[in-house]
N, C-alpha and C positions, 0 to 999 in steps of 0.2 A: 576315417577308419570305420571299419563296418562292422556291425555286430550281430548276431544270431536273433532269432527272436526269445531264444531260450532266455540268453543272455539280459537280453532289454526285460524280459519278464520279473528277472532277478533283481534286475537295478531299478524296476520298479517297485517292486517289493520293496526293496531296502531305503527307495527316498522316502517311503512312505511310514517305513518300523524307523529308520533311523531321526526323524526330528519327535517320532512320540519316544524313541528310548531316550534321547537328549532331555524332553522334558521330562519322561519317568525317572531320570539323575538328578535333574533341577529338582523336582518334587521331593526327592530323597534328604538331598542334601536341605532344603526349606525343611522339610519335617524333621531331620537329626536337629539342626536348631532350634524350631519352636518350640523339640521335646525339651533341649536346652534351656531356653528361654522361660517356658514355663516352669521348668523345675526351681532356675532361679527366682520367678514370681511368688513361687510358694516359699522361697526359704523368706527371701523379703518381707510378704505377708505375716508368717508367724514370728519373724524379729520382730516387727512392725506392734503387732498383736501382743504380745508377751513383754514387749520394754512397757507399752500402756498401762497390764496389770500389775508390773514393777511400779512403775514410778506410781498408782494408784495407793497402794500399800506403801511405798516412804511417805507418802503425802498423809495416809491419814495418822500414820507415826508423829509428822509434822503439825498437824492439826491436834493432836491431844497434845502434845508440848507446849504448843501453845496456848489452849485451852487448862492446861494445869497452870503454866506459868500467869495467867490470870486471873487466879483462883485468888475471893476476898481474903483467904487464911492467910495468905502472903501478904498481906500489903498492911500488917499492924507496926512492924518493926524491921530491924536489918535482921536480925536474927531471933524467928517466932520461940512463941514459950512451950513446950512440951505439950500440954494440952492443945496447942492449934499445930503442932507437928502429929501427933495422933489424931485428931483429926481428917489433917490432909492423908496423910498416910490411907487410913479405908477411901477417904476420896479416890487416892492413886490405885488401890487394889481394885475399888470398884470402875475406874474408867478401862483397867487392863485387863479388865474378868476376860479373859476366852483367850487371850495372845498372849504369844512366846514375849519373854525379856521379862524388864524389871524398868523400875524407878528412880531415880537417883536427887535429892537435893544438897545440892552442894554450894559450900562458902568460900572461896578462895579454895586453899586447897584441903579444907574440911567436906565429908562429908558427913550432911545433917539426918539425911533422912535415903533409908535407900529398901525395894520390897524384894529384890533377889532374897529368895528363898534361904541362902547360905548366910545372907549378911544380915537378917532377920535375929538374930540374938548377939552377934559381935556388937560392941561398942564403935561407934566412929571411931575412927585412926587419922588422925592429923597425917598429913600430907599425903594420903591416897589418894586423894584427887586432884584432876589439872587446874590450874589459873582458872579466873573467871573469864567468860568468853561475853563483848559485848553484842553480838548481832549473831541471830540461828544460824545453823550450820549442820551440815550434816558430815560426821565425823566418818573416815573408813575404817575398814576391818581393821579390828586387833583382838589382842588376849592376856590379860593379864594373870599376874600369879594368882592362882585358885576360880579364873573366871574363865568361862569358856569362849568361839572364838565367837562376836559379838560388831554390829554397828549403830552410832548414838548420836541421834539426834537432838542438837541442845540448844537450850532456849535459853535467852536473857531474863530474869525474875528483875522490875525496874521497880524505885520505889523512890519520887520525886525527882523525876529524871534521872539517877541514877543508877547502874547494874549492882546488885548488892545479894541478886543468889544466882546460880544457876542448876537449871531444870534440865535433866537428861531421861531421855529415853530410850531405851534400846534396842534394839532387831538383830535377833537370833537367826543364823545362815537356817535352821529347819525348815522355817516359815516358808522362808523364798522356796526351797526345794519342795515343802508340797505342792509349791504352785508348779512347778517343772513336774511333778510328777502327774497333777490332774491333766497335765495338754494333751499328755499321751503324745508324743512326735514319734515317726517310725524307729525302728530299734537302733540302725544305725548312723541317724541322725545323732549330732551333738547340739546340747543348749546349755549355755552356761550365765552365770549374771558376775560382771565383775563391778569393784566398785570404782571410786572416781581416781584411785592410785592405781589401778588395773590388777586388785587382788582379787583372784577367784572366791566367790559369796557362796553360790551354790553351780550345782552341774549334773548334766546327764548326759547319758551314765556314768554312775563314778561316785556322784552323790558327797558325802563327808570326805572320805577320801580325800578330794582335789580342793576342798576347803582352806582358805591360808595362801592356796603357791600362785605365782604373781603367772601373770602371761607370758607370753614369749616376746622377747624384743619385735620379732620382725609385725608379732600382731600390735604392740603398741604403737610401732612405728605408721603403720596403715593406719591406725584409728587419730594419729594428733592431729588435733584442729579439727576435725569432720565429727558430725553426730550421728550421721549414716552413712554407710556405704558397703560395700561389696567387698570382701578382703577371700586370698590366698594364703597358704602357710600349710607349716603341720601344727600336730596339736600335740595336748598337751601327753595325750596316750601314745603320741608315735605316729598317726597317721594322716597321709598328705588330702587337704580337706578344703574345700571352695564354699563361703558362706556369706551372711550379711548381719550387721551392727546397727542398731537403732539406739539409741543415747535417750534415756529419760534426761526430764529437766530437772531434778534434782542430782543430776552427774550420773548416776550409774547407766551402765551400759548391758544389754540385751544381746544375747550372739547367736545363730544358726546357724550351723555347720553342717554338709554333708560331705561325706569321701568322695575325692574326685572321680574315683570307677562308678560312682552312683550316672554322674550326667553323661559317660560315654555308653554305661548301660539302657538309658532312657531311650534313644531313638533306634537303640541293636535291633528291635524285632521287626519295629517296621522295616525298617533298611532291608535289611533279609527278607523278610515279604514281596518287597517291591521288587526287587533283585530277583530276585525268583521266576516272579510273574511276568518279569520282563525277557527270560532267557528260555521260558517257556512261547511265549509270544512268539517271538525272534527263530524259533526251531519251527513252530508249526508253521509258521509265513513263509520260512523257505521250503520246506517238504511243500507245502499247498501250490506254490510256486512252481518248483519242478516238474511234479503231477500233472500239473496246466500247460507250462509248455510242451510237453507229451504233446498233449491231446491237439493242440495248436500247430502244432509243428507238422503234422502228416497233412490235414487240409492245407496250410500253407503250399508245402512241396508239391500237391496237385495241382492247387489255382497257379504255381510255379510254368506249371506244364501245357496248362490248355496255353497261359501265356506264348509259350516256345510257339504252337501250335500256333496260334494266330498270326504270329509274325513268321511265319513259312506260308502264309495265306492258307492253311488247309479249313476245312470245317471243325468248327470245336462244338461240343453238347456238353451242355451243364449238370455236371453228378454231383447227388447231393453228399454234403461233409460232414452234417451234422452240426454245425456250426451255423445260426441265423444268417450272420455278416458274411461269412466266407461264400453260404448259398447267393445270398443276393450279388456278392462282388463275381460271381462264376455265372451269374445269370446275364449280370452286366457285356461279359466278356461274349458270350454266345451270343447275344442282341447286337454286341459292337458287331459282329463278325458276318452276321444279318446284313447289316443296315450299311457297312464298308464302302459299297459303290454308289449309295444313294449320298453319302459324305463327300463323298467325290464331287459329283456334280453342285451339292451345297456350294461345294468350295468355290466353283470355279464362278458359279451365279454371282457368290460375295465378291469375289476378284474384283468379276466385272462392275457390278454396283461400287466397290471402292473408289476403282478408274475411275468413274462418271464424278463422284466427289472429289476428286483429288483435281479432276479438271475444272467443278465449278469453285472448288477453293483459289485453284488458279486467276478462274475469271475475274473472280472478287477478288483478290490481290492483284491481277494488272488494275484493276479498275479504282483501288485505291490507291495504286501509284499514278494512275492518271489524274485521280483528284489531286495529289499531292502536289502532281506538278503541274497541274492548272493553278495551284496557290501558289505556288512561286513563279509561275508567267506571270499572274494576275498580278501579284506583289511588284515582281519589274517592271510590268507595266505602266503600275499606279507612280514605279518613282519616276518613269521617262514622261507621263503623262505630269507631275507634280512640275519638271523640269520645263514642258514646255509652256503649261502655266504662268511657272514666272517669267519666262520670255515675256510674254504676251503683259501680264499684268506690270513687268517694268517696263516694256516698252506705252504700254498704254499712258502708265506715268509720266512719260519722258514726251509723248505726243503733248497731254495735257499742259503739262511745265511751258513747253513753245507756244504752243496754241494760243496761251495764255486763257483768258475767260470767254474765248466767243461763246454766244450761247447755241448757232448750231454744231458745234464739235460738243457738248455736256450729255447732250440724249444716246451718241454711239457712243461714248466713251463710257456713259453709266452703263449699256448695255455692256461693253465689254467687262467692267466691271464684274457686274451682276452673271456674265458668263463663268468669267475665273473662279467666283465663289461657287458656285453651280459644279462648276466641275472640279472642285477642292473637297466638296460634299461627297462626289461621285467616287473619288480617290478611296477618302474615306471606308465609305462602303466596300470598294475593292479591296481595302488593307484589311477590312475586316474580317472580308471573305477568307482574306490569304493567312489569318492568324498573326497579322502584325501592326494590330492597332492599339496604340494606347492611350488610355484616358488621359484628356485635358481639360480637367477642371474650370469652367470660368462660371462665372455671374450671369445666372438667368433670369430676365425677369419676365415671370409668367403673365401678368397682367397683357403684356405687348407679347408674347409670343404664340397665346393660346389661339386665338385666330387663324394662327399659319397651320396646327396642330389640328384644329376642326377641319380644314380643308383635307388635310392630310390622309384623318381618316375616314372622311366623305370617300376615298380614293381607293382607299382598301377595304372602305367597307360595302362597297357597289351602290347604287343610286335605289334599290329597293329597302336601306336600310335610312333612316331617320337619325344624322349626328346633332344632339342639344349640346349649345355650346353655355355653361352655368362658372361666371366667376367673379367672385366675392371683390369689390373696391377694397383696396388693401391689403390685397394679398402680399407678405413679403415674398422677397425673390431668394431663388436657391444657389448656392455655387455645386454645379454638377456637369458631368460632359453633356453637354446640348445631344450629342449624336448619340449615347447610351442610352440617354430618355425620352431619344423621337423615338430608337429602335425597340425601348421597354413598352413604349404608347401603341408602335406597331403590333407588337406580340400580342398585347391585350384586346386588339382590334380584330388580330386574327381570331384569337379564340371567343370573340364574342359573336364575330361573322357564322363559323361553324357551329354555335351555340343559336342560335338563332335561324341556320337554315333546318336545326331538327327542330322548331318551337312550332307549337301549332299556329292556323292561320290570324294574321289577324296584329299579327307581333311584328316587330321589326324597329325597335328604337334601342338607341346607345344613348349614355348622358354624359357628359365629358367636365366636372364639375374640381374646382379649385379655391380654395379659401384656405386661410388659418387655420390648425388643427388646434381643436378641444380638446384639454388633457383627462377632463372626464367623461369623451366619449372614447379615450382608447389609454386604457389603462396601461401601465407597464412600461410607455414613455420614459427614456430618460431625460433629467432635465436640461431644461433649454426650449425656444420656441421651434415651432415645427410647420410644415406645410403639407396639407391634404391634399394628394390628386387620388380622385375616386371616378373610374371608371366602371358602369352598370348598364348593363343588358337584360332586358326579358325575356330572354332564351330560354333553355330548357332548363336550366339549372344544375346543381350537382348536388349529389348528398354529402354526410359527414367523413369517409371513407375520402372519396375524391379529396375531400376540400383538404383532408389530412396528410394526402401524399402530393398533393396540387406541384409542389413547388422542387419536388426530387425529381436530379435531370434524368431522362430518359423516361418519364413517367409518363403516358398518353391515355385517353379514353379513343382515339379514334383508330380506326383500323387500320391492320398492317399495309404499312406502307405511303399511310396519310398524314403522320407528323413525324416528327425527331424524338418529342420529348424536352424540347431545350427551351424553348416560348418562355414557360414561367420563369423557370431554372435562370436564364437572364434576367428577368426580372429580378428575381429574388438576391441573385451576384450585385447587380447594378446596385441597390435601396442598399444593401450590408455594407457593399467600397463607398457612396456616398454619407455614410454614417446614420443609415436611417431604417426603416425597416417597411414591409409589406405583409397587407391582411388581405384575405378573401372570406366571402362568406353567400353563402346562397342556399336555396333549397330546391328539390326537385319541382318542375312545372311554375316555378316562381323567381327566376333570372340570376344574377351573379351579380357581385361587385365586387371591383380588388382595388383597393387603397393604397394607393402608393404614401408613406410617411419618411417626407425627408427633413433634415433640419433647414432651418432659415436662414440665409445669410447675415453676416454681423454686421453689426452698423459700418464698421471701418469697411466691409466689401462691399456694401452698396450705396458707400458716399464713394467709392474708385470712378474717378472720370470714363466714361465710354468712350473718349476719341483720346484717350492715352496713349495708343499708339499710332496716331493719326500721322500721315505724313509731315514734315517741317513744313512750315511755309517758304521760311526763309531758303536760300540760294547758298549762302555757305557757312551750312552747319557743319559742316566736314575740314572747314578752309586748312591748308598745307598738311593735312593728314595722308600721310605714306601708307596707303592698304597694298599688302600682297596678296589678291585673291586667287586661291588653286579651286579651279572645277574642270572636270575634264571632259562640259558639255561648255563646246567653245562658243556658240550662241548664246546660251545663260550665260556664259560669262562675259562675251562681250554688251550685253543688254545691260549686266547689274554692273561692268565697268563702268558704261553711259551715265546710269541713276549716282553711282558714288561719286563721280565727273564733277556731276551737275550738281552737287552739292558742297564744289570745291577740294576732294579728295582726288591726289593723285596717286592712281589705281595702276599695279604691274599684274599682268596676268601669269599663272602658270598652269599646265594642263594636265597635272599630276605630281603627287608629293616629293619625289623623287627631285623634278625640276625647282621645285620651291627649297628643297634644302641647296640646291647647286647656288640659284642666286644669292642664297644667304651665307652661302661657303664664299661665292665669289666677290664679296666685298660690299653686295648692297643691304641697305638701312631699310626699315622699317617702324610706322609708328603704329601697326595693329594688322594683323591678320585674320582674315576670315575662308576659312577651307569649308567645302565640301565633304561628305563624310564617309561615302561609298563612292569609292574611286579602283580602277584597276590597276593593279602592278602587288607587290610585295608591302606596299605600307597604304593606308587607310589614312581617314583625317585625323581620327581620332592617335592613331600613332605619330601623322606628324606633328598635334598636338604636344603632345608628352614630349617628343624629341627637342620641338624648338623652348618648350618649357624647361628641359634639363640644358639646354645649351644658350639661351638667352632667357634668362628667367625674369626680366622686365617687360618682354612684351607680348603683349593682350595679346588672346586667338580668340576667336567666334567661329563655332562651326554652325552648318547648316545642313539640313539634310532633307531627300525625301520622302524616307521611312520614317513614320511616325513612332515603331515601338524602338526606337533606342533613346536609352535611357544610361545616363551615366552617373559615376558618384556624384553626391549633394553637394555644388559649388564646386568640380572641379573646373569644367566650361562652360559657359553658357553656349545654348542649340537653339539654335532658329528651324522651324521646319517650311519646307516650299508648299504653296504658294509663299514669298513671303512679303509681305506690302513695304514701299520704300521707306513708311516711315518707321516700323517696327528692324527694320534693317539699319537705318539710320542711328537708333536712339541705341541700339546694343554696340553700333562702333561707338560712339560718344561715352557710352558708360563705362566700357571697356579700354578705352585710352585715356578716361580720369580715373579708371579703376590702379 
C-alpha cells in the first residue's frame, strides 16, 4: 500500500510524539503514586515520631512509680505511721511538681495516702481501692465517681519479699493532648492516642470530646497482634480515612489519619500539568507536520516530473526547490541524463570483461574436474597396480617354495622382492595423491632407519646442499606410519631447500638429528617418554610472525604460484594423529629448526617380533582347510589359489560375489572365506561379508583389498590390504578358522 509523503510525515510525527506521550502517561501515573507513597511516608513518619513521645511520658510515669515505690519511708512496716505517710506525701508532691494527676498509696483495698487535690481533706474510705497488684502494670482509661477520666500506673511496694502496698500513679488524657497539640499536624489530619483496650486517651481534632469512646471494631480488628501497620476505615467523626499505627512498648497505641480525598488530591496537579503539556505537544507536532509536508510536497511533484521527462529520453535541467536534498537529488537526475549514453557503453565494456571471467572460472572448474579425475584414474590405478603386485609377489613365493634353497635363484627373487615393496611404496604415494590413503601405524625403529632418510633427503635436497646425518645410541623407536613421516621429513626438506637457496653465500647445511627428548628442554610435554627428530638449516630464517602462522594450511612466504601452503600444515596433522606434537623456531639471517616430538613406543611394541608376519615354513599350515576365495582379477586369483594350495588348503575360486553366494546356495561347505573388497556387479566384499555372516554365521571371512583407506567397524572383519605377503595371508586364515 502506498502512502503520500504528506501522510509518512504524519506518521512520522506520531512514532515519535507517541512513545514520549506513552512515557509522559508512565511518568504520570509514577508520579500520582510516589505523591501516594510519600504522603503515606509522612503519615508513617509522624505515627512513628508521636507513639516515641507517648511511650516516652508513660515511661517516665513508670520510672517515678517506681522510684516512689522505693522510697526508704516504705520499708519500716506493712503499714507506715502517719508521720512517715506525711512525709512521703511532700516527697510525692515534690516528685509530681509540674504534671497532671495525683498519688495514690494503697493497702488492699484501703487507701492510705492519696495527693488528688479533692481527696486532699477526705478521710481514706475502706474499699475505694482495687486488690493489691503483684507486678507494675499499666492500667487503661477509666473514671470513677467524682474522679475524672484518668490512666494508672502501679507499682508493687515489696517489704521482705513480699507486696504489702501499692503505689499508683496517674495520667491525666490533657497531658497527652498537649502533646497533640504542640505537633501541629495539618488541620485535616487525624491523631489520636488510644490505650491498650482501644479507649480513646486523647485526639485531634476533637480533643476531650472523643475522650472515654472505644474505637471502631473494624480499627481494632486491623490493629490485633501487629504494633504497626497501615489501617483503612472511617473514623470516629464520620469520615472515610487511610492512616498508620505505631504501638509504644508499654501498650498504647499512636494513629495518623488522613481522608482518603487527601491522596487522590496529592498527585491531581501534576497529573493535569503533564496532561496538558502533553496535548499541547501533540497539536503543535501535528500543525508543524502539516506545514512541512506543504512545503515538501510541490518539490517532490517536480523532481516527480523531470523524472517522467527522463524516461521519455528528453533533456531535463535542474530548477532549484528550495529544498537542499531535493536540489541535489534534481542535479543527480540532469547529470544521469548527461552521462545516459556514456553508461551504455560502461555496460557493455563490463559485459564483456564478465564473459572473459565467466570463461576463466570455467577453465578452472574443467581443470579441477581434471584433477579430480586424474585422482580417481590414479586411485584405480594404484588398485590394478596393488593387484598385479600380488601376482608377482605370490608367484615369486611359490617359485621360491620349489626352487627350494638354491643359492643362485635367492639374488633374483630378493630383487623381485625388494621390487614389490618398491612398487607397494609407489601405490602408496599414488593413493595419497588420489585422497585415499590411510594411516598404518607400525613400529619404527629410528636407529636402523635414519640412514635410508639421510639418503632420502641428499635427494631432495640437491648435491649443493650438505645432509648431517646425528643419532643418539638409544634412541627408543616410535609407532607411527613410516610413509607420513618420510612424507613429514620430505616437507621439511623442501622448505629448508627453498630456505637455503635465499641464504647468502657460503650456506648450505641441513642436520637431521634424533635422540631421546628432554622434558626440560620442551616444556608442556605430556607425560610419558618421547622422541626428538630435529631438523635445522642455515637458511635465511623467519621471524616471530612466520613462525606463529608457520603451521596454518594454506599459509606460504613464497610467491604466488610456488607452494600450496600444505608442507607444515602435514606436518603439524601427522605429530597431532601420532599423539605428539611439533615446534619451530628460528630467526631472521640465522636458520630454522622444527622438531618433530612424538611419543615412544611401549615396551610390549618393541618386544613385537619383526618377522611376525613372516611366511610359514612349514607345507601345511592350511592342511584340509576349504577357502572360498572371490577376486574378480582371475590371475590374482589363480596365483593366491597356488600359495593357499601349497600350504595344504583346498581353495574354490569365484569371480564375483554374486557367484560365491550361488555355490554356497548350491550345497557347497566351507571352512573360511577370503573375498576381495571392490569388485563389480551390485554387491561388494564387504556386502558379501554381511550376507554370508547373517546366513552362516559360523564361518570366518577375510577380506582383502587394494584401497588402502577403507576402514571398517572395530572387529567387525579382519582386512588384509594388496601387496599381501603369503605369510601375513596365511596367519589371518589360521586365526580366523580358530576364530
Amino acid at each position: 500500500m502506498a502512502f503520500s509523503l504528506r501522510s509518512r510525515l504524519l506518521l512520522l510525527v506520531l512514532s515519535v510524539l507517541l512513545p514520549a506521550l506513552a512515557g509522559a502517561l508512565w511518568v504520570i501515573v509514577s508520579t500520582y503514586r510516589a505523591e501516594g507513597d510519600a504522603l503515606d511516608q509522612v503519615v508513617h513518619d509522624n505515627a512513628s515520631a508521636l507513639a516515641m513521645v507517648v511511650d516516652r511520658e508513660l515511661t517516665q510515669r513508670a520510672a517515678i512509680a517506681r522510684a516512689l515505690a522505693s522510697s526508704p519511708l516504705l520499708e519500716t512496716s506493712p503499714r507506715p505511721e502517719p508521720e512517715q505517710l506525711a512525709a512521703f506525701e511532700r516527697q510525692a508532691r515534690h516528685v509530681m511538681a509540674g504534671l497532671a494527676g495525683w498519688v495514690e498509696l494503697r493497702s488492699g483495698d484501703e487507701v492510705l495516702l492519696s495527693t488528688r487535690p479533692a481527696a486532699a481533706t477526705a478521710p481514706p474510705a475502706p474499699g475505694s481501692g482495687p486488690a493489691l497488684a503483684d507486678s507494675a502494670k499499666l492500667q487503661p482509661m477509666a473514671r470513677a465517681a467524682g474522679t475524672p477520666w484518668h490512666a494508672t500506673v502501679v507499682e508493687p511496694v515489696h517489704q521482705d519479699g513480699q507486696v504489702v502496698l501499692n503505689l499508683a500513679v496517674t495520667i491525666l488524657p490533657q497531658e497527652l493532648q498537649g502533646i497533640l497539640d504542640k505537633h501541629r499536624l495539618p488541620p485535616d489530619w487525624i491523631a489520636t492516642v488510644m490505650d491498650q483496650s482501644g479507649t480513646v486517651v486523647a485526639r485531634q481534632p476533637g480533643g476531650f470530646s472523643f475522650v472515654g469512646r472505644p474505637g471502631s471494631d473494624s480499627l481494632r480488628e486491623q490493629m490485633r497482634g501487629r504494633t504497626e501497620g497501615t489501617f483503612e476505615g472511617t473514623s470516629l467523626d464520620g469520615r472515610s480515612v487511610r492512616g498508620h499505627f505505631a504501638q509504644a512498648s508499654q501498650g498504647w497505641t499512636f494513629l495518623v489519619a488522613v481522608p482518603r480525598d487527601r491522596f487522590a488530591a496529592s498527585g491531581r496537579d501534576a497529573v493535569a500539568g503533564l496532561l496538558l503539556g502533553g496535548l499541547v505537544l501533540l497539536g503543535l507536532a501535528v500543525g508543524g507536520a502539516l506545514w512541512l509536508s506543504r512545503r515538501i510536497a510541490r518539490p517532490a511533484a517536480a523532481l516527480q516530473g523531470m523524472a517522467a521527462r527522463m524516461q521519455r529520453s528528453e533533456p531535463v535541467r535542474a530548477a532549484p526547490t528550495g529544498i537542499a536534498e531535493f536540489d541535489q537529488v534534481a542535479q543527480a537526475l540532469a547529470e544521469a541524463s548527461r552521462t545516459l549514453s556514456a553508461s551504455h557503453e560502461e555496460l557493455e565494456r563490463r559485459v564483456a570483461q564478465a564473459v572473459a571471467r565467466t570463461r576463466d572460472a570455467e577453465q578452472r572448474a574443467s581443470q579441477g574436474q581434471r584433477v579430480e579425475a586424474l585422482g580417481r584414474l590414479t586411485g584405480g590405478v594404484a588398485h590394478d597396480v596393488n593387484n598385479l603386485l600380488g601376482v608377482i609377489s605370490n608367484s615369486a613365493y611359490l617359485i621360491e617354495r620349489r626352487a627350494g634353497a638354491a643359492e643362485e635363484m635367492q639374488s633374483p627373487l630378493g630383487a623381485i622382492r625388494r621390487a614389490v615393496e618398491s612398487g607397494r611404496r609407489l601405490t602408496q604415494h599414488l593413493l595419497r595423491f588420489a585422497g585415499r590413503h590411510a594411516t598404518r601405524p607400525e613400529r619404527v625403529d629410528l636407529v636402523s632407519t635414519a640412514p635410508e632418510w639421510q639418503e632420502l633427503l641428499a635427494i631432495v635436497l640437491g648435491k649443493r646442499v650438505q645432509v648431517q646425518l646425528q643419532v643418539e645410541p638409544g634412541t627408543p623407536p616410535v609407532v607411527v606410519d613410516p610413509g607420513e613421516l618420510e612424507l613429514a621429513l620430505i616437507n621439511l626438506a623442501l622448505n629448508a631447500r627453498d630456505a637455503l637457496h635465499n641464504a647468502p653465500a657460503g650456506r648450505g647445511h641441513v642436520v637431521l638429528e634424533m635422540r631421546r627428548a628432554d622434558p626440560a628442554d620442551h616444556p608442556g610435554l605430556p607425560p610419558g617418554e618421547h622422541v626428538q627428530i630435529t631438523l635445522t638449516d642455515d637458511g635465511c630464517g623467519l621471524d616471530d610472525e612466520v613462525a606463529r602462522r608457520a603451521f596454518e594450511p594454506f599459509f606460504t612466504t613464497k610467491p604466488m604460484g610456488s607452494g600450496s601452503g600444505l608442507g607444515l600444515a602435514q606436518v603439524h596433522g601427522f605429530c597431532t594423529e601420532a599423539g605428539g606434537q611439533v615446534r619451530i623456531a628460528g630467526a631472521p639471517g640465522l636458520g630454522t629448526a622444527v622438531t618433530l616430538l612424538l611419543p615412544a613406543a611401549p615396551a610390549a611394541t618393541a618386544a613385537a617380533s619383526p618377522a611376525a608376519a613372516a611366511a610359514p615354513a612349514g607345507g601345511a599350515d592350511l592342511a584340509g582347510l576349504r577357502v572360498l576365495l572371490v577376486d574378480d582379477n582371475a590371475s590374482l586369483g589363480e596365483v593366491t589359489s597356488a600359495v593357499l594350495g601349497a600350504h595344504g588348503a583346498a581353495v574354490t575360486p569365484a569371480l564375483s560375489a554374486e557367484q560365491a553366494l550361488s555355490l554356497m546356495d548350491g550345497g557347497s561347505r566351507f571352512d573360511a572365506v577370503l573375498s576381495d573388497i571392490v569388485m563389480p556387479g551390485g554387491m561388494d566384499g564387504v556386502a558379501l561379508a554381511r550376507t554370508l555372516r547373517e546366513r552362516f554365521p559360523r564361518l570366518p571371512v577375510v577380506l582383502i583389498t587394494g584401497y588402502s583407506h577403507i576402514r571398517l567397524p572395530s572387529g567387525e572383519f579382519p582386512v588384509l590390504h594388496k601387496p599381501c605377503s603369503p605369510g601375513e595371508l596365511v596367519q589371518a586364515l589360521q586365526q580366523a578358522a580358530r576364530g
